[in-house]
PDB file with SEQRES, HELIX, SHEET and CRYST1 records, atoms N, CA, C and O in Angstrom:
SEQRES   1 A   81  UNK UNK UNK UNK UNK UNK UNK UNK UNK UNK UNK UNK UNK          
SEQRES   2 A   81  UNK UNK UNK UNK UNK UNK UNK UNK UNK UNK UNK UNK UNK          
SEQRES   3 A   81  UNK UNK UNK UNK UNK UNK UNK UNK UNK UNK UNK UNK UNK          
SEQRES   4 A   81  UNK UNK UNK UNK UNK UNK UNK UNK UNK UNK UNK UNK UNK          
SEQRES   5 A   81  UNK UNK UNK UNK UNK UNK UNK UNK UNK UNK UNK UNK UNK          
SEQRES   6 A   81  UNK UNK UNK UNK UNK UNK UNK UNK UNK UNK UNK UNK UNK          
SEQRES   7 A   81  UNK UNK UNK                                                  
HELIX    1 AA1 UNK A   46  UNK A   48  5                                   3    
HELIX    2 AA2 UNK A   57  UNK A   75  1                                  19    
SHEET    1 AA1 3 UNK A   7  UNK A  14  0                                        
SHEET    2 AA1 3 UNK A  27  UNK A  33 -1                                        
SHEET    3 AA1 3 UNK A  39  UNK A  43 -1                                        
CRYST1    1.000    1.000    1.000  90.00  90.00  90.00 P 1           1          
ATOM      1  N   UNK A   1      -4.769  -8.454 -10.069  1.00  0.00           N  
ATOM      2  CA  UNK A   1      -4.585  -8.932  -8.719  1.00  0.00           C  
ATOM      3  C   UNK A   1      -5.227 -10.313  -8.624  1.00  0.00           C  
ATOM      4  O   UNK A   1      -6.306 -10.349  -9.215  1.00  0.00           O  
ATOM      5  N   UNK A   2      -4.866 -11.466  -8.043  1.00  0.00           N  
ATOM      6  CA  UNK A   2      -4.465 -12.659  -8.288  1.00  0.00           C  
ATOM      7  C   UNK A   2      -5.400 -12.725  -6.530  1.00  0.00           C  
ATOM      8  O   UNK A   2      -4.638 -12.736  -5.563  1.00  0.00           O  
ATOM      9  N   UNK A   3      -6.672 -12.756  -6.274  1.00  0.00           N  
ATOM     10  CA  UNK A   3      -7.659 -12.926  -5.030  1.00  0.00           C  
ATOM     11  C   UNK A   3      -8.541 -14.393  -5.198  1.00  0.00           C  
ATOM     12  O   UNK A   3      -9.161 -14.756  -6.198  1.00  0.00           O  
ATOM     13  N   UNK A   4      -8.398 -15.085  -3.946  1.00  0.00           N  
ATOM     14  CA  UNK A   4      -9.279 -16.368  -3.413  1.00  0.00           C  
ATOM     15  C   UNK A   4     -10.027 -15.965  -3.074  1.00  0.00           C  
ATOM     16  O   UNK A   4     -10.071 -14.775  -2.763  1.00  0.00           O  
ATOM     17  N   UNK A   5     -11.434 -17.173  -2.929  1.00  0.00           N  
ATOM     18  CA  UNK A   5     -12.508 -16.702  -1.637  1.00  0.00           C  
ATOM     19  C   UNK A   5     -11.734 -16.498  -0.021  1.00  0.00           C  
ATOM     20  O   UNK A   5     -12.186 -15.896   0.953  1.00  0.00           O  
ATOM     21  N   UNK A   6     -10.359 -17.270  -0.171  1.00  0.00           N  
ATOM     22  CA  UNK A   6      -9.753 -17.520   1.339  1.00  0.00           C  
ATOM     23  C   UNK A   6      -9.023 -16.196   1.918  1.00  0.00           C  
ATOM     24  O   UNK A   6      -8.719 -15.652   2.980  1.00  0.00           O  
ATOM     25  N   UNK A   7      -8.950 -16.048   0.589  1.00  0.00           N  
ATOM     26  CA  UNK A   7      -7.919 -14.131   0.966  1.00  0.00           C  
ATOM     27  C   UNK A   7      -8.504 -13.096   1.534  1.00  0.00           C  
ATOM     28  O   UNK A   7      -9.439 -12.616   0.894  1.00  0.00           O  
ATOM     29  N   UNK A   8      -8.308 -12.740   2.271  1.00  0.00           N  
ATOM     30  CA  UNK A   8      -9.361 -11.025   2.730  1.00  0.00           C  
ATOM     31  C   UNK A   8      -7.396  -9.992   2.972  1.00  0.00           C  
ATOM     32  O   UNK A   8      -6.234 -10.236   3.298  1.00  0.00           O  
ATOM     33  N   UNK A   9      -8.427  -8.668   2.448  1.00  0.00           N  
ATOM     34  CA  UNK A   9      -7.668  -7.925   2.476  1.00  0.00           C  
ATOM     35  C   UNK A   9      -7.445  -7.123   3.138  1.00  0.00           C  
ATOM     36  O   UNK A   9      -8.375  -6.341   3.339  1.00  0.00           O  
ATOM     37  N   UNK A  10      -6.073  -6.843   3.870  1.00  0.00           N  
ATOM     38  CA  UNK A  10      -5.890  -6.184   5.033  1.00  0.00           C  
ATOM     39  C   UNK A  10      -5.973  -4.916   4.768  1.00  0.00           C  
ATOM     40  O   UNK A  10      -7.014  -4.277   4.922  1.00  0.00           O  
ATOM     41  N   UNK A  11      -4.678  -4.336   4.263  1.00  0.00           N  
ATOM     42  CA  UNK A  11      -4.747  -2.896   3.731  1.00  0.00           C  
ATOM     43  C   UNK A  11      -4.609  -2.562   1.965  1.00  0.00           C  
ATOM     44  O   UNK A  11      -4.665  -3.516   1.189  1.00  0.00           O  
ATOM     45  N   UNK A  12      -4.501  -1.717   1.651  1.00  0.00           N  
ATOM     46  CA  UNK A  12      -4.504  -1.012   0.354  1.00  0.00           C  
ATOM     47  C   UNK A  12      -4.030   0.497   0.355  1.00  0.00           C  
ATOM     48  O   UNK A  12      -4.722   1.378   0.866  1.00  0.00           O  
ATOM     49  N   UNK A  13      -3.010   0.703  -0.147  1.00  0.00           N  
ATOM     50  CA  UNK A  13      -2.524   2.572  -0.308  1.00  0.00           C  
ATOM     51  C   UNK A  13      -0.899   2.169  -1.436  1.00  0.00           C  
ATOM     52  O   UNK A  13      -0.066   1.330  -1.782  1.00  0.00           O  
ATOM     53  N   UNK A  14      -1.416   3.597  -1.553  1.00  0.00           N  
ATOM     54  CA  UNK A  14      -0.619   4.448  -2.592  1.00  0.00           C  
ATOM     55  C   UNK A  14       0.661   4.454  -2.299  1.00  0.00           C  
ATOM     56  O   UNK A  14       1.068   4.797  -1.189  1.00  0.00           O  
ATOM     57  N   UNK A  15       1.361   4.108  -3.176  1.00  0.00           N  
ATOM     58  CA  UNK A  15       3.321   4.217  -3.278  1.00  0.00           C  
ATOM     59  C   UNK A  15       3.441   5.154  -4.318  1.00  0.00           C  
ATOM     60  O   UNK A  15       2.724   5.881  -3.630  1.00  0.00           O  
ATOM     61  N   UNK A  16       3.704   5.973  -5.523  1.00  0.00           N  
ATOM     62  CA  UNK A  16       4.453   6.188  -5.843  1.00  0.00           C  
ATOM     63  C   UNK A  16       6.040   6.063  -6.043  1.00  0.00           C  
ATOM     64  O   UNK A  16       6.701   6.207  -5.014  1.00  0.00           O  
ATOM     65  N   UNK A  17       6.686   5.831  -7.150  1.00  0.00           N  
ATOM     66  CA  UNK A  17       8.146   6.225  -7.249  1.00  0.00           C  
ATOM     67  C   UNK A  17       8.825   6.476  -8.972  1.00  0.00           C  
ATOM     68  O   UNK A  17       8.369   6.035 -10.027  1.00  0.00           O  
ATOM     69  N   UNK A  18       9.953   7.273  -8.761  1.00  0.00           N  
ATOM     70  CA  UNK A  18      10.009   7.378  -9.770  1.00  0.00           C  
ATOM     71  C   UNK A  18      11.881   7.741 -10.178  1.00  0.00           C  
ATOM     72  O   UNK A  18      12.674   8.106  -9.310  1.00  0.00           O  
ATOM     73  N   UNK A  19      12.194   7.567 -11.401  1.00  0.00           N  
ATOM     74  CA  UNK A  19      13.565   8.020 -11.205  1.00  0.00           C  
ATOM     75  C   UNK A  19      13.934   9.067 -12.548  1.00  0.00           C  
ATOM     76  O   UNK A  19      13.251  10.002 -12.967  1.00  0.00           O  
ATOM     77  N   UNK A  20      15.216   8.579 -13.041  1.00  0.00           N  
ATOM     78  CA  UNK A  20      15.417   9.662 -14.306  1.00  0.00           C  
ATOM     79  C   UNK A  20      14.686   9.280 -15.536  1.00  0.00           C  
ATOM     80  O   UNK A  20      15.315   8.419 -16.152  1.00  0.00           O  
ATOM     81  N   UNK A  21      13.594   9.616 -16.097  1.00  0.00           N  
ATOM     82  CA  UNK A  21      12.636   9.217 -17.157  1.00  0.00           C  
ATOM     83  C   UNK A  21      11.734   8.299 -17.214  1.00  0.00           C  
ATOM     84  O   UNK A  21      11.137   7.958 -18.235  1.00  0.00           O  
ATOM     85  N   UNK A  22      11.543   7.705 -15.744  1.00  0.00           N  
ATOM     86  CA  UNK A  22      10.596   6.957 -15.743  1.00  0.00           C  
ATOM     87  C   UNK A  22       9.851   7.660 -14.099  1.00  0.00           C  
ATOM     88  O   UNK A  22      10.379   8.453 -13.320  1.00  0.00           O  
ATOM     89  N   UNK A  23       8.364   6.942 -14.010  1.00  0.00           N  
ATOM     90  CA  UNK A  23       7.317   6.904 -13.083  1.00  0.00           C  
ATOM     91  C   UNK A  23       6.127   6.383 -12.898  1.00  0.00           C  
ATOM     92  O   UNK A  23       5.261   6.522 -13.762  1.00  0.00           O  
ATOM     93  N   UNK A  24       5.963   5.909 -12.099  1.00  0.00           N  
ATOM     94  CA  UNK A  24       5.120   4.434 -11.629  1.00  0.00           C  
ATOM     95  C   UNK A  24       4.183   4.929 -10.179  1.00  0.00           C  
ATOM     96  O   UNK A  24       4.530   5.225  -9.036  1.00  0.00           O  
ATOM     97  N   UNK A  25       2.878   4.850 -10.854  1.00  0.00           N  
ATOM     98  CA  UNK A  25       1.842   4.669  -9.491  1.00  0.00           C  
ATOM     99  C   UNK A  25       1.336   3.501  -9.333  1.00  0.00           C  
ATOM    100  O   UNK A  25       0.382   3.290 -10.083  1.00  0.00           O  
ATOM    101  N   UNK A  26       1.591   2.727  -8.697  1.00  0.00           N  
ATOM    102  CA  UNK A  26       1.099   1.889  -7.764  1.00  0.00           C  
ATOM    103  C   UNK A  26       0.081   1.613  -6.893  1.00  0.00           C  
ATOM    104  O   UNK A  26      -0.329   2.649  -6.369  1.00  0.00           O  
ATOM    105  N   UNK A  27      -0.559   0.503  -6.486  1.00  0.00           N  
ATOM    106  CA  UNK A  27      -1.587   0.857  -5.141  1.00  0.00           C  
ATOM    107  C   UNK A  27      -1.336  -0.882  -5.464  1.00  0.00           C  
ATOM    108  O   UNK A  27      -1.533  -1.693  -6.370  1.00  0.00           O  
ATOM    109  N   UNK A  28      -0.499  -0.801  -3.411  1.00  0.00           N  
ATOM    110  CA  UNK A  28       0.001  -2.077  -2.858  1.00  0.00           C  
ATOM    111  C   UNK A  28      -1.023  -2.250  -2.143  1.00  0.00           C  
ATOM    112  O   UNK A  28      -1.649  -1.422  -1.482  1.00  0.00           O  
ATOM    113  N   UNK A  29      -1.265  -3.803  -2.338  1.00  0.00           N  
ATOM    114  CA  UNK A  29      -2.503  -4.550  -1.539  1.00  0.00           C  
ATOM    115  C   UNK A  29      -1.871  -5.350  -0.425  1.00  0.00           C  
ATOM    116  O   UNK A  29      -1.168  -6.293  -0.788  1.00  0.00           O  
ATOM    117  N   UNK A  30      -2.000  -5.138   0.838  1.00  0.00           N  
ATOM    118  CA  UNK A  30      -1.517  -6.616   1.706  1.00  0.00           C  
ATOM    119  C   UNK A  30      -2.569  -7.401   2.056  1.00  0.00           C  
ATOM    120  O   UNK A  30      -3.485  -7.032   2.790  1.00  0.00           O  
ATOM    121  N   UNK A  31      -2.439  -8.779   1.411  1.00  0.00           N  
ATOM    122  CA  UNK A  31      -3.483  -9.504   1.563  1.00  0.00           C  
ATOM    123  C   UNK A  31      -2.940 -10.795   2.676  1.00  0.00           C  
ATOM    124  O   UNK A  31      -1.749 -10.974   2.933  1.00  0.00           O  
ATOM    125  N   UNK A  32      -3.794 -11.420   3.115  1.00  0.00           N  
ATOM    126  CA  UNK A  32      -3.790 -12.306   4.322  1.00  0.00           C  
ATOM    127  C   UNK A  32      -4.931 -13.410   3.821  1.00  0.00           C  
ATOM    128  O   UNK A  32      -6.133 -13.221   3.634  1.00  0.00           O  
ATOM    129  N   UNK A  33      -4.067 -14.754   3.653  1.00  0.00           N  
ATOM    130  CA  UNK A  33      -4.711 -16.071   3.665  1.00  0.00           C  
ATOM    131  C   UNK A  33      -5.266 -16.276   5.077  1.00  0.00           C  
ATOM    132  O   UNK A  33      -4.595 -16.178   6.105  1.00  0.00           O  
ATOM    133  N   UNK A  34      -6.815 -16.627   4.995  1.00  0.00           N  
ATOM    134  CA  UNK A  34      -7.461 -16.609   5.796  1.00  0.00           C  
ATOM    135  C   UNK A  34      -7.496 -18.395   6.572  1.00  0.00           C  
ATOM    136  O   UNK A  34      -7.901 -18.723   7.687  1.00  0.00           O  
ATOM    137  N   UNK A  35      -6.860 -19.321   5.379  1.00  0.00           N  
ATOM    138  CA  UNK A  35      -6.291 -20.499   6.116  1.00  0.00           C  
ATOM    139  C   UNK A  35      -4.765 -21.207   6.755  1.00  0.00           C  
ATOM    140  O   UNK A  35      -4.500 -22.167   7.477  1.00  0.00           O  
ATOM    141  N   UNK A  36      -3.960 -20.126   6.030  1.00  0.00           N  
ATOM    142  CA  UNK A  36      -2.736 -20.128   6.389  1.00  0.00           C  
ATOM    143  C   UNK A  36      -2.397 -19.095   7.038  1.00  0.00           C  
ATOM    144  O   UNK A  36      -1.510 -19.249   7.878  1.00  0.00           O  
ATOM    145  N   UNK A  37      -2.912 -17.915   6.878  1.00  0.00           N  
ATOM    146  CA  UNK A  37      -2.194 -17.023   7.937  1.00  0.00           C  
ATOM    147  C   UNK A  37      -1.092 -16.187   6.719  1.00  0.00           C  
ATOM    148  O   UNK A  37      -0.575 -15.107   7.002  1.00  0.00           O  
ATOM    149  N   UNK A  38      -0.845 -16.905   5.322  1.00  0.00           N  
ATOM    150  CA  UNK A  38       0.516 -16.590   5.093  1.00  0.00           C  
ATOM    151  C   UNK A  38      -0.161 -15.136   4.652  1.00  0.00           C  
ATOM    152  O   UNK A  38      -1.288 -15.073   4.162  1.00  0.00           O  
ATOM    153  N   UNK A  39       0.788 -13.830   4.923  1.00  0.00           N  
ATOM    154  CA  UNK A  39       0.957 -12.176   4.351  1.00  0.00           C  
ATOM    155  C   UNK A  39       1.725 -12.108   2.646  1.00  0.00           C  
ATOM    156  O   UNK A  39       2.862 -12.342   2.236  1.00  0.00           O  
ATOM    157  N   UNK A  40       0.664 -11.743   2.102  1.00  0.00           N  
ATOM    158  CA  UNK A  40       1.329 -10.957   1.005  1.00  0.00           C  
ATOM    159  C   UNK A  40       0.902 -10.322   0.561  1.00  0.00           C  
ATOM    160  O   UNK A  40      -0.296 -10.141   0.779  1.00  0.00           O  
ATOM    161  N   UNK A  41       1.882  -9.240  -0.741  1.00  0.00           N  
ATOM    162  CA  UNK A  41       1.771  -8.208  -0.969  1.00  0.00           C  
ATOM    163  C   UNK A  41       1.067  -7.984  -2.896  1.00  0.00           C  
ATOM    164  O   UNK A  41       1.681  -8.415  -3.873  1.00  0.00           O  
ATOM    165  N   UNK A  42       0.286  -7.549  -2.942  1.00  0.00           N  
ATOM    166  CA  UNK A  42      -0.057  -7.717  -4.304  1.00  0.00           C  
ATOM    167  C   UNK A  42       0.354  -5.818  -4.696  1.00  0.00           C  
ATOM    168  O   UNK A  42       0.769  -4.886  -4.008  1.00  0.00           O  
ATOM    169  N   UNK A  43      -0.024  -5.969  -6.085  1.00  0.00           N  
ATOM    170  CA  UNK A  43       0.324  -4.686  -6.820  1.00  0.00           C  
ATOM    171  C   UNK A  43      -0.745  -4.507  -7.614  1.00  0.00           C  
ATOM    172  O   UNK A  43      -1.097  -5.586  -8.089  1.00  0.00           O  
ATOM    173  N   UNK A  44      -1.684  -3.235  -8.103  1.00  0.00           N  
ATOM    174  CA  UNK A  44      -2.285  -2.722  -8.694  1.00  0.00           C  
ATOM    175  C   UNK A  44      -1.777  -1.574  -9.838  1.00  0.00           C  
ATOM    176  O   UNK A  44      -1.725  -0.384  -9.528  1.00  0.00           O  
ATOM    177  N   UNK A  45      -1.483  -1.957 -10.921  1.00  0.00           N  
ATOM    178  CA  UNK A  45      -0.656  -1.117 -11.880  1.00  0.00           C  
ATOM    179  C   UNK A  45      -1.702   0.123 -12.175  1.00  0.00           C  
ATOM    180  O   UNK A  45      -2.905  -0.135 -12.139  1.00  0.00           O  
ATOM    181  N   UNK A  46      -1.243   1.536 -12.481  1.00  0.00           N  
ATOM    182  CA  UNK A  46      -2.306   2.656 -12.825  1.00  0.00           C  
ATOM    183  C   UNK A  46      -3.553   1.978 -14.124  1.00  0.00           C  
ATOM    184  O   UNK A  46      -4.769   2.115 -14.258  1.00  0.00           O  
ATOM    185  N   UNK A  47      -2.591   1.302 -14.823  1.00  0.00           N  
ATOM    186  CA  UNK A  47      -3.702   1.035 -16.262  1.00  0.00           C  
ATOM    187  C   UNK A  47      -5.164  -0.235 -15.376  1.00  0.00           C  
ATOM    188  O   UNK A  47      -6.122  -0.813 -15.888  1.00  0.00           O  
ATOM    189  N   UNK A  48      -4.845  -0.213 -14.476  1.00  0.00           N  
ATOM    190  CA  UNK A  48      -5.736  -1.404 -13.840  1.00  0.00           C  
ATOM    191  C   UNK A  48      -6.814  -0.981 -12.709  1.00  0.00           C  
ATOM    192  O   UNK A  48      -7.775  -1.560 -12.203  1.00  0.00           O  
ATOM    193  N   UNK A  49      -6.016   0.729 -12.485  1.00  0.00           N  
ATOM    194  CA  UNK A  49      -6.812   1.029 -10.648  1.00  0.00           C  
ATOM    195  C   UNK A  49      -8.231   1.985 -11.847  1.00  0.00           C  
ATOM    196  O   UNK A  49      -8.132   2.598 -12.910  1.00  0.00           O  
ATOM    197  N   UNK A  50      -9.408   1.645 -10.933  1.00  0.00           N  
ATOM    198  CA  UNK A  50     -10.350   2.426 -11.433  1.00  0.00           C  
ATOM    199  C   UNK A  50     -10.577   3.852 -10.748  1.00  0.00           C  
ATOM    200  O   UNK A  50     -10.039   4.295  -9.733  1.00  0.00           O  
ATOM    201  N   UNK A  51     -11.622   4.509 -11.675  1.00  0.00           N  
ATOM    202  CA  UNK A  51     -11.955   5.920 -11.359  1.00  0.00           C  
ATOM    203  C   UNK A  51     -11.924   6.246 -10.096  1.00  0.00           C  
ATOM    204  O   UNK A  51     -11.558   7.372  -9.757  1.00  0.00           O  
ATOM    205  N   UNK A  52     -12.443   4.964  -8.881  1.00  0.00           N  
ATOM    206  CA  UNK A  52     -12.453   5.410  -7.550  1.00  0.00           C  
ATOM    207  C   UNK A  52     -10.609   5.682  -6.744  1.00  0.00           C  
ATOM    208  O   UNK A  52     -10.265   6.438  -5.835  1.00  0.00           O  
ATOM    209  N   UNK A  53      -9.879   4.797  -7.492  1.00  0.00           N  
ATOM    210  CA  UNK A  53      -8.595   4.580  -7.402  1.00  0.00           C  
ATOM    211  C   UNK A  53      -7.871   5.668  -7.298  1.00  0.00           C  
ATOM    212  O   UNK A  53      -7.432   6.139  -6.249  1.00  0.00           O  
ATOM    213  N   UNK A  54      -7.704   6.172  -8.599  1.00  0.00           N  
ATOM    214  CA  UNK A  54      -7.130   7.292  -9.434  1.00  0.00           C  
ATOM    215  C   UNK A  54      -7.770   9.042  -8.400  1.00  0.00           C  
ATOM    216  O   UNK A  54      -7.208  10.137  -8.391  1.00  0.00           O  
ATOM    217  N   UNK A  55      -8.779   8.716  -7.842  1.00  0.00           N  
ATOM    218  CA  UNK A  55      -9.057   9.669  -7.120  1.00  0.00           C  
ATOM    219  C   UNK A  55      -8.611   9.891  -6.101  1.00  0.00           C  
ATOM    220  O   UNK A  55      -8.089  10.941  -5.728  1.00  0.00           O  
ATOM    221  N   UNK A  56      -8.844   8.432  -5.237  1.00  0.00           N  
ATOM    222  CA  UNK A  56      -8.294   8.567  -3.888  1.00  0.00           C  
ATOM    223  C   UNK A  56      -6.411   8.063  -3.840  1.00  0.00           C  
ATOM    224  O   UNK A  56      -5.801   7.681  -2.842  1.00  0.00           O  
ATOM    225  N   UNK A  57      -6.022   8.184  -4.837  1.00  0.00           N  
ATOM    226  CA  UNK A  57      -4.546   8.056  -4.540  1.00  0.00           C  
ATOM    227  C   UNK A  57      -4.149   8.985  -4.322  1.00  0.00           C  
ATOM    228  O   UNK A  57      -3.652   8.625  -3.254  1.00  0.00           O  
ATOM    229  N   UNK A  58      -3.766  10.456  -4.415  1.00  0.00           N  
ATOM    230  CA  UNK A  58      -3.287  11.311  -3.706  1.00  0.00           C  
ATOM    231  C   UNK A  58      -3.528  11.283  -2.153  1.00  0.00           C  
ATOM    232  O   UNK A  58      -2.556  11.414  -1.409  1.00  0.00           O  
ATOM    233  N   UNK A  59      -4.457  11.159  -1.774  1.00  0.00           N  
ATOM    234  CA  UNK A  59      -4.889  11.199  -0.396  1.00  0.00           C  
ATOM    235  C   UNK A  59      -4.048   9.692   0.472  1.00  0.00           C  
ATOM    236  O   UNK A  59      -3.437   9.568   1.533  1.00  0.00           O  
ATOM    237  N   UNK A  60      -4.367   8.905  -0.461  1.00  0.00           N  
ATOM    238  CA  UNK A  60      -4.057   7.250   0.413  1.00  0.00           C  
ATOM    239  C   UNK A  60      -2.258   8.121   0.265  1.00  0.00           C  
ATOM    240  O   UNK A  60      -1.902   8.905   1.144  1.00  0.00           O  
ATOM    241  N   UNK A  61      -1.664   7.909  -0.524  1.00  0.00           N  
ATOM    242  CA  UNK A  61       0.157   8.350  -0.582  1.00  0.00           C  
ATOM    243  C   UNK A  61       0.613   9.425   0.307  1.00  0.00           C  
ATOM    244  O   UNK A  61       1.754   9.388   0.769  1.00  0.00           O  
ATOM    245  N   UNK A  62      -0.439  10.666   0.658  1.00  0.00           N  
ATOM    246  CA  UNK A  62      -0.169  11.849   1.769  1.00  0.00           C  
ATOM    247  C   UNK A  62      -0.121  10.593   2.705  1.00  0.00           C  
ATOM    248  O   UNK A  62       0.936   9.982   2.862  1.00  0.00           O  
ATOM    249  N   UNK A  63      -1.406  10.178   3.389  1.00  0.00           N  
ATOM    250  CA  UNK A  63      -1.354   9.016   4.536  1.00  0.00           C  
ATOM    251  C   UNK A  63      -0.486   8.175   5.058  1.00  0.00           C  
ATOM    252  O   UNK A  63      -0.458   7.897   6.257  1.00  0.00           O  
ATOM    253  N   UNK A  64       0.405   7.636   4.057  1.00  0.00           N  
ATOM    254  CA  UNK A  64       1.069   6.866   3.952  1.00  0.00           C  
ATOM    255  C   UNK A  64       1.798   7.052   4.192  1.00  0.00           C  
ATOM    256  O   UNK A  64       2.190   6.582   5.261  1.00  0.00           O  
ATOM    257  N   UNK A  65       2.604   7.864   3.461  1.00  0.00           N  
ATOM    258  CA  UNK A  65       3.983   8.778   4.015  1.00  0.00           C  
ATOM    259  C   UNK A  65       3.632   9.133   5.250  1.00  0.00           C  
ATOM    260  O   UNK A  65       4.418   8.512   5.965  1.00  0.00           O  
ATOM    261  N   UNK A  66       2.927   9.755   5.926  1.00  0.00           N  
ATOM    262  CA  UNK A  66       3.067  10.493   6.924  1.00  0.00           C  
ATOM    263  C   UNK A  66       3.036   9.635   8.238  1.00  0.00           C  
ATOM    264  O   UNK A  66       3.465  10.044   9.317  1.00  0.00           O  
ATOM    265  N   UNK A  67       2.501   8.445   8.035  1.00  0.00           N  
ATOM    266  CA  UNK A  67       2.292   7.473   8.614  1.00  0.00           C  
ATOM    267  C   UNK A  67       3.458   6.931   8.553  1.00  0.00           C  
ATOM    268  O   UNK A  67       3.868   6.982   9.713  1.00  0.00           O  
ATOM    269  N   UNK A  68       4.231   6.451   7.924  1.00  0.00           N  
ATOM    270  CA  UNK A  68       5.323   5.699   7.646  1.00  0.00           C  
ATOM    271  C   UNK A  68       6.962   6.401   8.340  1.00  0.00           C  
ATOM    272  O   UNK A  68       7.963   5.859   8.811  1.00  0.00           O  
ATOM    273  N   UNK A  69       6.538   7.945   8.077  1.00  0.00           N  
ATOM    274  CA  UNK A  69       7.745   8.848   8.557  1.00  0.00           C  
ATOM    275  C   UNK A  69       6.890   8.918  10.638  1.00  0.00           C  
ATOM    276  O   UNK A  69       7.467   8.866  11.724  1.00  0.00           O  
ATOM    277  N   UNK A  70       5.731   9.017  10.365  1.00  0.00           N  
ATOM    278  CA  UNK A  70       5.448   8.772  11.991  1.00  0.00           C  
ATOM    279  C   UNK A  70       6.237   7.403  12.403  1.00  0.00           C  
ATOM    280  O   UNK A  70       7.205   7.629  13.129  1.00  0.00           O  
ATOM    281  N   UNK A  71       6.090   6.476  12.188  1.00  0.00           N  
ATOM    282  CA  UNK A  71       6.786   4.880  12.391  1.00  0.00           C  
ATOM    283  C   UNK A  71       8.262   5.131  12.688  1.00  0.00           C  
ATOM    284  O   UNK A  71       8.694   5.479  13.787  1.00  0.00           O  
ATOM    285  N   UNK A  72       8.867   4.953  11.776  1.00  0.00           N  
ATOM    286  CA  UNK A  72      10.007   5.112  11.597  1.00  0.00           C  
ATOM    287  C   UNK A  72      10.608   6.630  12.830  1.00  0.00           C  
ATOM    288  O   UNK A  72      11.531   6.588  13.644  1.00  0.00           O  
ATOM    289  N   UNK A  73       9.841   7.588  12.572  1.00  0.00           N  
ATOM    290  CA  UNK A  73       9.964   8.658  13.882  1.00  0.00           C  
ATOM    291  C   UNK A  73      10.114   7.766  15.780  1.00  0.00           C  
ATOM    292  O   UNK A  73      10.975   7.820  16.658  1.00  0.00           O  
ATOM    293  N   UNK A  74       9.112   7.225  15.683  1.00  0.00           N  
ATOM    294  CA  UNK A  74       8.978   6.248  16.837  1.00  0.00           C  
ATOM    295  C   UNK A  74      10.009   5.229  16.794  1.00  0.00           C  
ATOM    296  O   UNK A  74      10.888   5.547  17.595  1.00  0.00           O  
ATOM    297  N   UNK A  75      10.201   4.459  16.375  1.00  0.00           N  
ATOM    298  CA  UNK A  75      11.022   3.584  16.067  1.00  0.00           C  
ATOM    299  C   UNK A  75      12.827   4.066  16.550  1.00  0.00           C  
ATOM    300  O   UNK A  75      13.626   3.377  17.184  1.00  0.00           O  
ATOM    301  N   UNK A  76      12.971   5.069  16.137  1.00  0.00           N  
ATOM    302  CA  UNK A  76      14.185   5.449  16.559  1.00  0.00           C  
ATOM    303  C   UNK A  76      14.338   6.317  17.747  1.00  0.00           C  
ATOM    304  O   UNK A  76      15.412   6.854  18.019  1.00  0.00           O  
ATOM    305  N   UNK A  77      13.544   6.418  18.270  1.00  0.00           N  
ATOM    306  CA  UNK A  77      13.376   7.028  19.859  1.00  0.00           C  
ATOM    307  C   UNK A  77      13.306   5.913  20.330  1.00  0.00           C  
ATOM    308  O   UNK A  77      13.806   6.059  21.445  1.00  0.00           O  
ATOM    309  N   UNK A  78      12.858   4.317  20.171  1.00  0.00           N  
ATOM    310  CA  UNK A  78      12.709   2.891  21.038  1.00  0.00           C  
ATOM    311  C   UNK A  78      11.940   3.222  21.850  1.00  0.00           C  
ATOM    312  O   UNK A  78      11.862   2.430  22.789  1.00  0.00           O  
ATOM    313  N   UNK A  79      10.913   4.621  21.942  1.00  0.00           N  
ATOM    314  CA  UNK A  79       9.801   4.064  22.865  1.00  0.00           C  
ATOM    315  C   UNK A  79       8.245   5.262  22.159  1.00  0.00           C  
ATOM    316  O   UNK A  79       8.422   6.172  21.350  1.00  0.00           O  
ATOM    317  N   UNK A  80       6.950   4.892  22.731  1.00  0.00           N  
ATOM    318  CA  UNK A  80       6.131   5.778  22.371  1.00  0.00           C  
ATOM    319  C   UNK A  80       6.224   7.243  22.666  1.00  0.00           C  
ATOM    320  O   UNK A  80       7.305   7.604  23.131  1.00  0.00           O  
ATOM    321  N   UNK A  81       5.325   8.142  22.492  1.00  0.00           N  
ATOM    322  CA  UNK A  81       4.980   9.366  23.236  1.00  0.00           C  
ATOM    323  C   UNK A  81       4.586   9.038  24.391  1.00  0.00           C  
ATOM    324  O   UNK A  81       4.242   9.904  25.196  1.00  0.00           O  
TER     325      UNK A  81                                                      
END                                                                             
C-alpha cells in the first residue's frame, strides 16, 4: 500500500471473491488526500495483511455485506426507515 504523510485513512474492510478455480481475499483501503481532497481506493493482498488482519477479516466481510445489502435495501425504497 502506496501511503503519504498527507493521506489519512478513511475506512478499511474485507471483500472477498472468487470464481471457478480461483479466490482472492482482499482488504480495500479508502484513503483520502488530506490536501486535495482526492478519494482512493488501495488494496491489501492476503500475502501482505498481518496476523491482526487475517483475524479480523471474517468479521470486517460479515459487516460489510450486511451493511452494503442494508444500503442498497434503502436505496431502493428512495427513502429511510
Amino acid at each position: 500500500m502506496n501511503l503519504t504523510e498527507h493521506d489519512h485513512i478513511i475506512t478499511a474492510f474485507a471483500d472477498s471473491a472468487s470464481g471457478p478455480g480461483w479466490a482472492n481475499h482482499p482488504i480495500w483501503v479508502i484513503v483520502r488526500d488530506k490536501n486535495t481532497g482526492v478519494i482512493r481506493q488501495e488494496c491489501i493482498q492476503p500475502d501482505e495483511q498481518t496476523d491482526e488482519m487475517e483475524i479480523l477479516y471474517k468479521v470486517s466481510q460479515v459487516a460489510h455485506r450486511a451493511m452494503t445489502n442494508a444500503v442498497e435495501s434503502q436505496s431502493k425504497l428512495g427513502r429511510p426507515k
